[in-house]
N, C-alpha and C positions, 0 to 999 in steps of 0.2 A: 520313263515310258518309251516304247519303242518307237520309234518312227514311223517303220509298216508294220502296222500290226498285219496286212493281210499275206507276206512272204513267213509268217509263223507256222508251226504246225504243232499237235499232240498237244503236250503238255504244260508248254509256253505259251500258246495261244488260247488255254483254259485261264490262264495263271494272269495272262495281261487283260482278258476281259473279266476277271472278280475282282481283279487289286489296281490296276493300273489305266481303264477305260473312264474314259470321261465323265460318261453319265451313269450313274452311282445305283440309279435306281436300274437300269438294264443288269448291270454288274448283278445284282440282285436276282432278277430273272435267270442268267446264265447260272447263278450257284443254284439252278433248284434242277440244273439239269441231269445231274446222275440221279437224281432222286427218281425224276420223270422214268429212266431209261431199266429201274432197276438196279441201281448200283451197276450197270456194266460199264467198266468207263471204259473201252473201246470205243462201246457206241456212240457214246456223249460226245468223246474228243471225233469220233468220223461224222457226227450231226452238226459238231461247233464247227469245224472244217468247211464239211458243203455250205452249212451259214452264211461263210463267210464268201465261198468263193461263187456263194449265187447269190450274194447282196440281200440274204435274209434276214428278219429278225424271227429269236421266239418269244412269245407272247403267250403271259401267264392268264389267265381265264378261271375268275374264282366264280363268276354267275352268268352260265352261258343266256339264260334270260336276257341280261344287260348290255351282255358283247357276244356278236353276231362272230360265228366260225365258221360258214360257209367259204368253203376257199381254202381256209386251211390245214397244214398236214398236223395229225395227231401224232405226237410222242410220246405221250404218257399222260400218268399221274403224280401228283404234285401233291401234297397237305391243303385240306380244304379247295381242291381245286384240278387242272390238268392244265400241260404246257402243250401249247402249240406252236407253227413254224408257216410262218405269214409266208400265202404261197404266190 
């Protein structure tokens, strides 16, 4: 694992929060994000980026009923569901 994950960039810093990030289940979240984006992975690796460097999480939302997204920023869609980016 890397030390700082936050001096990573692109494709290392995709790779240490799926395989190498502590908690397993965010890990999770982050793999739904090219999905979110469209398969553009530019965009995923420049959303994983700001993420990181504005102290964000994204937050997967399978029944907006249950969790409230007021506040935050939409990315996409996701299977059964859409990711958002706790603002």
């Amino acid at each position: 694992m890397k030390a700082d994950f936050k001096t990573l960039k692109g494709e290392e810093l995709f790779t240490y929060f799926i395989q190498d990030h502590p908690d397993k289940d965010y890990s999770s979240v982050v793999a739904l994000l090219p999905c979110a984006v469209a398969w553009d992975r530019n965009k995923a690796l420049h959303l994983l980026e700001r993420s990181v460097m504005e102290g964000k999480k994204f937050v997967a939302v399978y029944d907006p009923a249950v969790m409230e997204t007021t506040g935050m920023e939409y990315v996409g869609e996701i299977i059964d569901g859409a990711l958002f980016l706790e603002q």
